[in-house]
N, C-alpha and C positions, 0 to 999 in steps of 0.2 A: 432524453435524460442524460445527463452530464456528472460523472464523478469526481471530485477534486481533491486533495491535501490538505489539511488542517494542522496544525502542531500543537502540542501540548506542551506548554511551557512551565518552569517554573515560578512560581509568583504572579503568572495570570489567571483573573478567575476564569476565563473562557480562551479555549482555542484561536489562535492565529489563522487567517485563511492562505491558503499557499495557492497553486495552480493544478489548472486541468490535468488530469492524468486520463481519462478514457469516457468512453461514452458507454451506456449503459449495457448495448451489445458486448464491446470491449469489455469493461470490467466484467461481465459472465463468463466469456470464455477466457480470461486471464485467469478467472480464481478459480475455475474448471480444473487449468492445469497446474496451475501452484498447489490446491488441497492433492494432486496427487502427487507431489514433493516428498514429503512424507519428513521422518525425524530430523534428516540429515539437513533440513532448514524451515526451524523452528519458527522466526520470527515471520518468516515470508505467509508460511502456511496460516500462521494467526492474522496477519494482514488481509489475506483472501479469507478466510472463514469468518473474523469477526471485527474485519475494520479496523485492527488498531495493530501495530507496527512499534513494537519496542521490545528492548533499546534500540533505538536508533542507531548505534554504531555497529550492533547486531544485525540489524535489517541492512544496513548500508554493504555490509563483509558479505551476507547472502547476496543480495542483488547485484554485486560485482561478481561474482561464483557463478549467476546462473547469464548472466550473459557471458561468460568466458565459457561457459560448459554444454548451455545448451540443452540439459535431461530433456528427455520427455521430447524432444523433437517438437517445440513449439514451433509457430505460422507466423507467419510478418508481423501479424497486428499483436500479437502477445507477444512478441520480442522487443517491439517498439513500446508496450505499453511498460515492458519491464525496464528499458533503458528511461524513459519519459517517469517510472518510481524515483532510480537511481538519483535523477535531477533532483526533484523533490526533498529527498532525503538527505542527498547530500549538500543543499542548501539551507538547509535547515537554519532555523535561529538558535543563536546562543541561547542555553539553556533548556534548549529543548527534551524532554522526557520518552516522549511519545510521536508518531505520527500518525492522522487517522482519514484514512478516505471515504468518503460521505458521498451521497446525492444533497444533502441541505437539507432531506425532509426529516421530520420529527417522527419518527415511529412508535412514540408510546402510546399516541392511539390506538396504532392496532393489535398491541397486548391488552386490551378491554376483551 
């Protein structure tokens, strides 16, 4: 399984697709250690909890923070997936809202 970027734009009804950011292993242990981030980065911790990344220019100012700083003594592959956000984000499209990293699958099945 493969995670990727989406954006949320303004004025389109659906999400933009963006690029790879980590593999399923990868994105568990990246939001492992971002949910223990705690206040001091809001947008990051909402990215690893619940997929969705905004403001964008918020999330962009964290993900530049935490690769200059390091907390948490993150491992190659979380450092890399955190520089490999940064891309993401910071390419964003004009008018972008939001950004959301997905596997593609439709989960409201399995809230039945």
């Amino acid at each position: 399984m493969a995670y990727f970027a989406c954006y949320v734009v303004t004025g389109n009804d659906k999400p933009l697709d963006g690029d790879h950011v980590a593999s399923g292993t990868g994105w568990a242990s990246w939001g492992a250690w971002a949910v223990g981030l705690g206040k001091s980065f809001p947008a990051t911790v909402r990215l690893a909890d619940q997929g969705e990344g905004y403001p964008p220019d918020l999330l962009e100012a964290e993900l530049k923070r935490l690769i200059a700083s390091k907390p948490g003594r993150p491992d190659e592959d979380v450092r890399h997936i955190t520089e490999e956000l940064l891309t993401v984000v910071a390419d964003r499209p004009k008018g972008c809202i939001a950004v959301i990293v997905t596997d593609g699958s439709d989960n409201e099945d399995d809230e039945e």
